[in-house]
C-alpha positions in Angstrom: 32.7 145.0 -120.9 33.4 145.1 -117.1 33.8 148.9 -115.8 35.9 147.7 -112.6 39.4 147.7 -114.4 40.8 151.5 -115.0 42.4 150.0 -118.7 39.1 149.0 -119.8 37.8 153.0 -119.6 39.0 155.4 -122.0 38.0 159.4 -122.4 35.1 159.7 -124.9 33.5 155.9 -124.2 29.7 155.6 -123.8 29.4 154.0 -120.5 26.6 152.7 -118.0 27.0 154.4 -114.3 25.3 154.4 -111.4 25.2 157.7 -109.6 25.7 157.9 -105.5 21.8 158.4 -105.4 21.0 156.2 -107.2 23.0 153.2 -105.8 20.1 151.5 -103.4 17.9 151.3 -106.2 21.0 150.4 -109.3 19.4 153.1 -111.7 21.6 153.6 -114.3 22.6 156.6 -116.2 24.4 156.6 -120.1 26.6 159.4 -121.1 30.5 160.0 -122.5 33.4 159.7 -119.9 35.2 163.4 -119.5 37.5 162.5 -116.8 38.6 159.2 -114.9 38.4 159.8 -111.3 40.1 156.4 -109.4 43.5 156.7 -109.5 43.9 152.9 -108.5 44.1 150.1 -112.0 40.9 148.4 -110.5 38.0 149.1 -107.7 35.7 146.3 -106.5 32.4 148.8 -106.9 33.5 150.2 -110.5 35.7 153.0 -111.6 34.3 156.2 -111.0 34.1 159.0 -113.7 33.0 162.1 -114.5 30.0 162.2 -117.1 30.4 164.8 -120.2 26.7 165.6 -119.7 25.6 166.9 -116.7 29.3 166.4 -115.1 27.5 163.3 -113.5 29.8 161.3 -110.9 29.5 158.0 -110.8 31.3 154.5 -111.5 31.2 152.4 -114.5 28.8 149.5 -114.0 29.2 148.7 -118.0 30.7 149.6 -121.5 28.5 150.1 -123.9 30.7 151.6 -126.8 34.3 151.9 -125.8 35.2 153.8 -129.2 32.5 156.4 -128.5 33.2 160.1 -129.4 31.2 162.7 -128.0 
C-alpha cells in the first residue's frame, strides 16, 4: 500500500521507511509506527513517522502490515 497518503498510516502498522541517510542509496528500514509526524493528508516523498524501535525518523515508502501490533 502507498505510504504518501496520511489515511493509509495508522499507529502500530509495520511499515517500509527510508531514513534521511539513507535516501541516496533507498535503503529501507521495517519497524512499527509510534508517531505520525506530517501534519498534511498527503506528501509527494512519503509520510514521515517515528519508528517504535530505535525512534527511527523516516517516511513511509510502503505498508507491509497495516493491522500490525507491536
Amino acid at each position: 500500500m502507498d505510504g504518501k497518503q496520511r489515511k493509509n498510516i495508522k499507529i502500530g502498522a509495520l511499515v517500509d521507511i527510508v531514513l534521511k541517510k539513507d535516501q541516496r542509496t533507498g535503503t529501507l528500514t521495517r519497524g512499527h509506527v509510534k508517531r505520525l509526524l506530517t501534519n498534511s493528508a498527503q506528501h509527494p516523498h512519503g509520510i514521515k513517522v517515528m519508528l517504535a524501535e530505535g525512534d527511527q525518523v523516516g517516511r513511509v515508502q510502503n505498508i507491509v502490515d497495516e493491522t500490525a501490533k507491536k
